[in-house]
ChimeraX commands (.cxc) that place a marker at each C-alpha (Angstrom):
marker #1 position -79.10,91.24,150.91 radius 0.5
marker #1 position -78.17,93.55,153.75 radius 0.5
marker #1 position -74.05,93.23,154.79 radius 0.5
marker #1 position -72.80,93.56,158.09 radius 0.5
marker #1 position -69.07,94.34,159.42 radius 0.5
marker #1 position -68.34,93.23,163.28 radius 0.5
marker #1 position -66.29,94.58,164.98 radius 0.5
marker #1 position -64.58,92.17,167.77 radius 0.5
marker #1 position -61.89,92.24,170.62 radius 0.5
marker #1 position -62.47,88.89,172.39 radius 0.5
marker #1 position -64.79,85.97,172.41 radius 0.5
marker #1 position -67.66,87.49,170.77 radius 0.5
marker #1 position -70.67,85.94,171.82 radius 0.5
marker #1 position -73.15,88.21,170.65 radius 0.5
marker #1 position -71.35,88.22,167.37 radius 0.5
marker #1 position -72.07,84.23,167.99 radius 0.5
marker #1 position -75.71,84.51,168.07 radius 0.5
marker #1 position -75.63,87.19,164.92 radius 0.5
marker #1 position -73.98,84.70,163.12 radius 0.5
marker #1 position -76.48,81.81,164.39 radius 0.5
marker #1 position -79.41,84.30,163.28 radius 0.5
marker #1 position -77.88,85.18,159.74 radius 0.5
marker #1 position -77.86,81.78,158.83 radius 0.5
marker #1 position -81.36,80.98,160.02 radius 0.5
marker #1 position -83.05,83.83,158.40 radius 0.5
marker #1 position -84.05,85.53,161.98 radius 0.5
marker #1 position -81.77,88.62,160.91 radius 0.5
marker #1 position -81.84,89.26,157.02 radius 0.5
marker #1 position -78.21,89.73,156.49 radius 0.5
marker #1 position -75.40,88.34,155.89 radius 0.5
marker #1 position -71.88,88.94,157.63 radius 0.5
marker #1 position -69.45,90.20,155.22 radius 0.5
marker #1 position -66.43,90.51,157.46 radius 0.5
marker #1 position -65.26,90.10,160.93 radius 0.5
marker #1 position -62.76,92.42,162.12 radius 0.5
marker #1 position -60.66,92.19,165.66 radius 0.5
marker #1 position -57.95,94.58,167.06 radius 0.5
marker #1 position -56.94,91.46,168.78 radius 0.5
marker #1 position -55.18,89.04,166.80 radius 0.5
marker #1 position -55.32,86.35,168.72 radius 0.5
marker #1 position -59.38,86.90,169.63 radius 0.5
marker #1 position -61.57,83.99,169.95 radius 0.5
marker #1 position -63.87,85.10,168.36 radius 0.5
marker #1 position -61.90,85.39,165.03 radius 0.5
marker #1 position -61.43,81.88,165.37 radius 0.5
marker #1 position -64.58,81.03,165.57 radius 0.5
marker #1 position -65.35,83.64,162.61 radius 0.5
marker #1 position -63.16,81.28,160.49 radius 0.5
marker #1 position -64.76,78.21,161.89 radius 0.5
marker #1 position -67.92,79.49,160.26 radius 0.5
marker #1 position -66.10,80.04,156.91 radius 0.5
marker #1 position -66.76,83.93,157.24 radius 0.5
marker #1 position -63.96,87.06,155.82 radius 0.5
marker #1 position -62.11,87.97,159.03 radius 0.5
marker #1 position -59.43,90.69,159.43 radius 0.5
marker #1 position -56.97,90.79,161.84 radius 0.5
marker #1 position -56.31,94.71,162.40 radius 0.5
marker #1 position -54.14,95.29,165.43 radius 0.5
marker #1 position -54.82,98.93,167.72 radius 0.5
marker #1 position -51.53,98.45,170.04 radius 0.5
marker #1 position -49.48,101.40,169.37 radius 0.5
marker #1 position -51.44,102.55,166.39 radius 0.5
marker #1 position -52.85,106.06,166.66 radius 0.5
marker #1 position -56.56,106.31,167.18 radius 0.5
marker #1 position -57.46,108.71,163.76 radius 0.5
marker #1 position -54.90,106.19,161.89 radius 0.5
marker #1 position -56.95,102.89,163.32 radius 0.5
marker #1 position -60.18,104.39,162.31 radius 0.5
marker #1 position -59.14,105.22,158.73 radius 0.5
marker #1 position -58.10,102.07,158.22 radius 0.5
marker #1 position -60.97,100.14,159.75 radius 0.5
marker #1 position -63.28,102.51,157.40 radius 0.5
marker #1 position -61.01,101.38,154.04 radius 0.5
marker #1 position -61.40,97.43,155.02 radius 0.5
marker #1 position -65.27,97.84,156.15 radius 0.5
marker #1 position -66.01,100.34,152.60 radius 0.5
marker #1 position -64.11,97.12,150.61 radius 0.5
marker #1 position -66.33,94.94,152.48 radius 0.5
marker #1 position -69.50,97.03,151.07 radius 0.5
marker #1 position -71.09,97.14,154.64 radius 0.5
marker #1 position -74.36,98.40,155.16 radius 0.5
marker #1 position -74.74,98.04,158.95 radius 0.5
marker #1 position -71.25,97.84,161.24 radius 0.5
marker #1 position -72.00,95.97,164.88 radius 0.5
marker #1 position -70.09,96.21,167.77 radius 0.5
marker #1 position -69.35,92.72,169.72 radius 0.5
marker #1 position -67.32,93.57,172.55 radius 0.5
marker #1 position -64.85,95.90,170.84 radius 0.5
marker #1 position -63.09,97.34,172.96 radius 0.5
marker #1 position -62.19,100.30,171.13 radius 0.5
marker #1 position -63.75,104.10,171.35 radius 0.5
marker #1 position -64.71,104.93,167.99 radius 0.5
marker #1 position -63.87,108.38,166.53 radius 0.5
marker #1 position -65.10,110.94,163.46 radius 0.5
marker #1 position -62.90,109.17,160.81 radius 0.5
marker #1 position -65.02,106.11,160.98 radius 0.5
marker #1 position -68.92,108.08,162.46 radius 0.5
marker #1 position -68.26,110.16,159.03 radius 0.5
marker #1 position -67.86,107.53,156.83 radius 0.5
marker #1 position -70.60,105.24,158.28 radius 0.5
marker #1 position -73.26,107.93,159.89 radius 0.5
marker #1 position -75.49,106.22,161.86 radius 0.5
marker #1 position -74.88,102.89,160.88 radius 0.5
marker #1 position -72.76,101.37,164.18 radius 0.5
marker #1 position -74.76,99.55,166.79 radius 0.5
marker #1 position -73.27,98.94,169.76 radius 0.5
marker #1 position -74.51,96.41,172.87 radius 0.5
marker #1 position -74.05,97.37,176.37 radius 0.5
marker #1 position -74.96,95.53,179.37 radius 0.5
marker #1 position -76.88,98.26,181.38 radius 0.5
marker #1 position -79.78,100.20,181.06 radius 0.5
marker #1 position -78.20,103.66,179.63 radius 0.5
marker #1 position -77.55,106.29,180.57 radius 0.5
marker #1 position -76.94,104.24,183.94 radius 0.5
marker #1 position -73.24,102.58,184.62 radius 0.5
marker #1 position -71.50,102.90,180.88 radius 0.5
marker #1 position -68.09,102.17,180.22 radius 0.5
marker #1 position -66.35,98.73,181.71 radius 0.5
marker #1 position -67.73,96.47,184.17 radius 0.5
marker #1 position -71.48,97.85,184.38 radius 0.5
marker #1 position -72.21,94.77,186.08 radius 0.5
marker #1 position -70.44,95.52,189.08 radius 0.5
marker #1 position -71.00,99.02,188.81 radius 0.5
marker #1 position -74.91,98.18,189.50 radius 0.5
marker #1 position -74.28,95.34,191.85 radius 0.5
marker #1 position -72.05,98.09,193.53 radius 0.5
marker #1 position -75.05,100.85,193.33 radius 0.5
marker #1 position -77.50,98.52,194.95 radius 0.5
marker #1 position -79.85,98.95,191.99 radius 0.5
marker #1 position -82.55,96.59,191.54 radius 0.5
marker #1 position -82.96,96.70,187.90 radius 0.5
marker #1 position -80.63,97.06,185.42 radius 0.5
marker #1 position -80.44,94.97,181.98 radius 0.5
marker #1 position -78.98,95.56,178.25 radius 0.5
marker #1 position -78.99,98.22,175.76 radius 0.5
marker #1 position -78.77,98.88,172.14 radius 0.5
marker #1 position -77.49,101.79,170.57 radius 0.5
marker #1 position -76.01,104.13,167.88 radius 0.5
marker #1 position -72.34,104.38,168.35 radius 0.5
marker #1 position -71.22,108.39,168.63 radius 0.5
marker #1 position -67.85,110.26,169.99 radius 0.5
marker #1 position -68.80,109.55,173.35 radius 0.5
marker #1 position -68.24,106.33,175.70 radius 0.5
marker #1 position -72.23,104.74,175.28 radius 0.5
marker #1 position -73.48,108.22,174.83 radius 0.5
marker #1 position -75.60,107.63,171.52 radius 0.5
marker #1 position -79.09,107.21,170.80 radius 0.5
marker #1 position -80.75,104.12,172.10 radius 0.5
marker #1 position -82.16,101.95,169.79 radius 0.5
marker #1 position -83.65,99.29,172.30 radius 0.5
marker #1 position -83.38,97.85,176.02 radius 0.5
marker #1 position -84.39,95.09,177.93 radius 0.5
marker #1 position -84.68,95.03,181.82 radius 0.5
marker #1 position -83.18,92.25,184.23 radius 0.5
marker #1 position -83.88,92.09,187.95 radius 0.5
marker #1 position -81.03,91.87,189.70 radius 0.5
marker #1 position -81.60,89.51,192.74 radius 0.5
marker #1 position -80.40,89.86,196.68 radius 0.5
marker #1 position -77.65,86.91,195.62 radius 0.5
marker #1 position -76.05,87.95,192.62 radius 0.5
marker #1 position -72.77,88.19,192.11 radius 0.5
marker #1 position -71.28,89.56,188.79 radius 0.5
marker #1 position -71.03,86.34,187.09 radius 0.5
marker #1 position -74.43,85.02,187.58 radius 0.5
marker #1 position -75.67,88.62,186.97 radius 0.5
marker #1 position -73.54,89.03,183.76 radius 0.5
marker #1 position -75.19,85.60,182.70 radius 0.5
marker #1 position -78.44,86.70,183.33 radius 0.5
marker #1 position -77.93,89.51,181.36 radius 0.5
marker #1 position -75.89,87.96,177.95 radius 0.5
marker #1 position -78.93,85.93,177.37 radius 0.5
marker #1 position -81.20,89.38,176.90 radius 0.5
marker #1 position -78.16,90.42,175.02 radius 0.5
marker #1 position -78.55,88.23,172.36 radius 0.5
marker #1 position -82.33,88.20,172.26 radius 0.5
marker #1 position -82.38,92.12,172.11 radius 0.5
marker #1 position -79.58,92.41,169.44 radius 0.5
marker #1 position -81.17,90.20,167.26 radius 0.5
marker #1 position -84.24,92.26,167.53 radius 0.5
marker #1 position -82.33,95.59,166.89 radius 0.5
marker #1 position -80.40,94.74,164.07 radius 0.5
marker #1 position -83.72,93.95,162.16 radius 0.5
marker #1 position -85.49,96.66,163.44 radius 0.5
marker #1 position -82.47,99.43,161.94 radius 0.5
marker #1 position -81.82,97.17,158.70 radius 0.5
marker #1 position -85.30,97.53,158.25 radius 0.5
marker #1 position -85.90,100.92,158.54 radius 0.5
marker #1 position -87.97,101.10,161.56 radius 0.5
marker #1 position -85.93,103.38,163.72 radius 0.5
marker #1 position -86.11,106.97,163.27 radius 0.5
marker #1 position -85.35,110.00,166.01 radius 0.5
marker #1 position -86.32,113.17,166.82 radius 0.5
marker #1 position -84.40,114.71,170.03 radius 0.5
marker #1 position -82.70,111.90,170.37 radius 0.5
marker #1 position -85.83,109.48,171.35 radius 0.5
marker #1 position -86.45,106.55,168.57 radius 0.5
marker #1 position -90.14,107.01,167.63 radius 0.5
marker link #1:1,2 radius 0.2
marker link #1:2,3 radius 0.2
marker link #1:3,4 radius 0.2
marker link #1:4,5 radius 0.2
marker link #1:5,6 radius 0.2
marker link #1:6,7 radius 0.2
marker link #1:7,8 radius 0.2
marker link #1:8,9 radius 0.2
marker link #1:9,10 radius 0.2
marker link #1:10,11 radius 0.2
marker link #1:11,12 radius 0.2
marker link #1:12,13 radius 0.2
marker link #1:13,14 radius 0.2
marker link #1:14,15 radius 0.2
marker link #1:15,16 radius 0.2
marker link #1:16,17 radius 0.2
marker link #1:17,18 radius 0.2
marker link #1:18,19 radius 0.2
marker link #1:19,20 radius 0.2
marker link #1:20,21 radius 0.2
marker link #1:21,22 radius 0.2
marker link #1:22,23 radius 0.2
marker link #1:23,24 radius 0.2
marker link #1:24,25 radius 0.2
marker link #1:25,26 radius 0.2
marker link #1:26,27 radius 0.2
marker link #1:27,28 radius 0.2
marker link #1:28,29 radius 0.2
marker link #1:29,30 radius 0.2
marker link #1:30,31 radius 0.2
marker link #1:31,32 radius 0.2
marker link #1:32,33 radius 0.2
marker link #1:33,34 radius 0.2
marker link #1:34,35 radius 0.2
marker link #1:35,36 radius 0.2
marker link #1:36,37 radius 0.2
marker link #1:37,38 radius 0.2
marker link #1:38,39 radius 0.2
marker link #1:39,40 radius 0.2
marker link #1:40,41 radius 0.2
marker link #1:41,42 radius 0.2
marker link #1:42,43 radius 0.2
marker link #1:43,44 radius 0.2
marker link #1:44,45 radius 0.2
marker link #1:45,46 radius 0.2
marker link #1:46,47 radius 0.2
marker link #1:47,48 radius 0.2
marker link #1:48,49 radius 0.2
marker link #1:49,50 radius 0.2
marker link #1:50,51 radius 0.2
marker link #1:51,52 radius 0.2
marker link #1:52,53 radius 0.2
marker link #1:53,54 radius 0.2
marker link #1:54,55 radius 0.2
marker link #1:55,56 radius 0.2
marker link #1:56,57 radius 0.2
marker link #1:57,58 radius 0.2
marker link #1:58,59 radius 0.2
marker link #1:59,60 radius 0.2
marker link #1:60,61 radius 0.2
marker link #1:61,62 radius 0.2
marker link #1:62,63 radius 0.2
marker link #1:63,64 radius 0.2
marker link #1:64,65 radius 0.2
marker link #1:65,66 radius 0.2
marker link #1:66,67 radius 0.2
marker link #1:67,68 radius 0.2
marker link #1:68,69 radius 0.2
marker link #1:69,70 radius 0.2
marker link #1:70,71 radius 0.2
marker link #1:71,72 radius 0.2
marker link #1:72,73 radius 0.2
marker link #1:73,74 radius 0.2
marker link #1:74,75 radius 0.2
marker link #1:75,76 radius 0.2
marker link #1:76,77 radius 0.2
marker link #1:77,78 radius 0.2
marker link #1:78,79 radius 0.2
marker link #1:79,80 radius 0.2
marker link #1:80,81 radius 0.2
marker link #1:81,82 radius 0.2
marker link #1:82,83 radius 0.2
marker link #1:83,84 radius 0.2
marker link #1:84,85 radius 0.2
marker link #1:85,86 radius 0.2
marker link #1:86,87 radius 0.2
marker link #1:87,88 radius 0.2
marker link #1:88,89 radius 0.2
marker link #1:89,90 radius 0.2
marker link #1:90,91 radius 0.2
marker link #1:91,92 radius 0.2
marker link #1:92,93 radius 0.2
marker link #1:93,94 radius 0.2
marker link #1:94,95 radius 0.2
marker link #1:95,96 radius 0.2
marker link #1:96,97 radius 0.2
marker link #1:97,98 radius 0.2
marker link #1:98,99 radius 0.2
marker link #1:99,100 radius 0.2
marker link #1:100,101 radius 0.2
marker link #1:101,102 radius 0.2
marker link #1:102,103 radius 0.2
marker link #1:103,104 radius 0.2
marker link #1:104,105 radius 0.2
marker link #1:105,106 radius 0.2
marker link #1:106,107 radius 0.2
marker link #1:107,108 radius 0.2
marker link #1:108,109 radius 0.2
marker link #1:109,110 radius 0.2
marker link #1:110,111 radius 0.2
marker link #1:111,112 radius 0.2
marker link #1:112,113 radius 0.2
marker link #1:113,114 radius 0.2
marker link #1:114,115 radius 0.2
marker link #1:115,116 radius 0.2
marker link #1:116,117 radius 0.2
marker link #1:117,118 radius 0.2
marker link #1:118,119 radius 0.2
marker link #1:119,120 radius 0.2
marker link #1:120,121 radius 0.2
marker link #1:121,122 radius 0.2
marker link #1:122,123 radius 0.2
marker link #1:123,124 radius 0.2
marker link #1:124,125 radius 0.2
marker link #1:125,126 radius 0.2
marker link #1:126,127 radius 0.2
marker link #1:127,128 radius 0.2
marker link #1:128,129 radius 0.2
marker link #1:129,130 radius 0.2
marker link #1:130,131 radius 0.2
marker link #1:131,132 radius 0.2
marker link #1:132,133 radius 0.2
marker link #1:133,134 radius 0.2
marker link #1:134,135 radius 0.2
marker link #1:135,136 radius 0.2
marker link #1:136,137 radius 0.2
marker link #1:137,138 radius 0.2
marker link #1:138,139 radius 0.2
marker link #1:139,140 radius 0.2
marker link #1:140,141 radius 0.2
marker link #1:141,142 radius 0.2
marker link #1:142,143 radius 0.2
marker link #1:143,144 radius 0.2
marker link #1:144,145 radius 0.2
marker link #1:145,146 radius 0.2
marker link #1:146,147 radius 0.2
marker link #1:147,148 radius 0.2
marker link #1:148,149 radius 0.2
marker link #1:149,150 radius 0.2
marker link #1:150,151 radius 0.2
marker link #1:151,152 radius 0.2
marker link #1:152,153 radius 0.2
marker link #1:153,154 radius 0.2
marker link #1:154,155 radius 0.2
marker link #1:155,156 radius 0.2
marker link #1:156,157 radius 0.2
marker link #1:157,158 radius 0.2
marker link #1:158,159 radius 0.2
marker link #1:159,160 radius 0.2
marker link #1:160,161 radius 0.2
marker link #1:161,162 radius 0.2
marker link #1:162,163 radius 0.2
marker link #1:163,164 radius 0.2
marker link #1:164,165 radius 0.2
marker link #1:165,166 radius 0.2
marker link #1:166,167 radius 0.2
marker link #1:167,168 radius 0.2
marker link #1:168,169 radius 0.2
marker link #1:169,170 radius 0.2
marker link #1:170,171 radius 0.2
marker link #1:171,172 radius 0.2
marker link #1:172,173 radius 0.2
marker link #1:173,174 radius 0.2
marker link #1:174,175 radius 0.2
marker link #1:175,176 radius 0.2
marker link #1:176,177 radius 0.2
marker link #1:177,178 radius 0.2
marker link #1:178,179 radius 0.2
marker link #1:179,180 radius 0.2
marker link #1:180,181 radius 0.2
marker link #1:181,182 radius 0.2
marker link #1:182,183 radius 0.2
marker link #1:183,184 radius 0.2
marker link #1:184,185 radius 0.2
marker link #1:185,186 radius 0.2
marker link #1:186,187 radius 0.2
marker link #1:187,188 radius 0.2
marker link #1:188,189 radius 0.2
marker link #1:189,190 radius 0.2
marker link #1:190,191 radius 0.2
marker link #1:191,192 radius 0.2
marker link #1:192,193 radius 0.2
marker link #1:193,194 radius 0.2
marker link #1:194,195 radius 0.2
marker link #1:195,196 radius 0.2
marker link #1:196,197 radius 0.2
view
């Protein structure tokens, strides 16, 4: 069976639902570690709760190259085949894209290339756009610059502020990570130019 590493910094919700669709059979993996730069993260707690391997790895003051090395050793232990962001709030760099090429998903909640980096919520409520939604993608050096794996679109309506838009948005989250993660574990995403074919 496929392993996955995730990769935490809060309450991890979509790592939540992963964990909800592991154990039903929806994804088919299993989680083989949980690892947070926050010690005190929720969702680390609620990792234990589950009875899954956590990690506690803390990033304050620890230089970036150093971090990633280490993350690498603990996922490589792990024997990870697929590592998935959760709201880890951490840029990742070449000492952890070399050792696991093309196998880090990340979720964002926007339609990329539009609004990356924090609070895409407000940047589109901000923008006046009418559409915007989630997106799944390969991690790379840049901030939510890799390929795009899949998206789903949310309408954003003439009352929304970022909460109930952020809501709207978590539950296509979870529906479109879900449907990601099988889709890569499964071998069904391939690129040329950057567009999955």
């Amino acid at each position: 069976m496929k392993r996955l590493g995730i990769l935490l910094s809060g309450r991890g919700s979509n790592f939540e639902k992963i964990a909800e669709n592991c154990r039903s059979g929806a994804i088919p993996a299993e989680i083989a570690v949980v690892i947070s730069n926050v010690p005190d993260a929720k969702g680390l707690e609620t990792a234990r709760a589950l009875g899954l391997p956590t990690v506690s790895l803390p990033s304050k003051g620890v230089e970036r190259a150093d971090y990633d090395r280490r993350l690498a050793a603990i996922l490589l232990e792990h024997r990870v085949d697929l590592i998935c962001l959760a709201g880890f709030m951490r840029l990742i760099g070449p000492e952890l894209l070399t050792v696991f090429p093309q196998q880090i998903l990340n979720i964002h909640p926007s339609l990329l290339p539009a609004f990356p980096g924090l609070n895409a919520q407000r940047q589109a409520l901000e923008y006046g756009v009418k559409v915007t939604g989630c997106t799944v993608h390969f991690v790379d050096k840049g901030l939510d610059t890799g390929p795009i794996v899949a998206q789903k679109a949310v309408f954003v309506h003439e009352n929304d502020t970022e909460r109930t838009l952020s809501e709207r948005i978590l539950v296509q989250e979870h529906l479109l990570y879900t449907e990601a993660i099988r889709d890569v574990l499964a071998g069904r995403v391939t690129y040329k130019n950057r567009r999955n074919l």
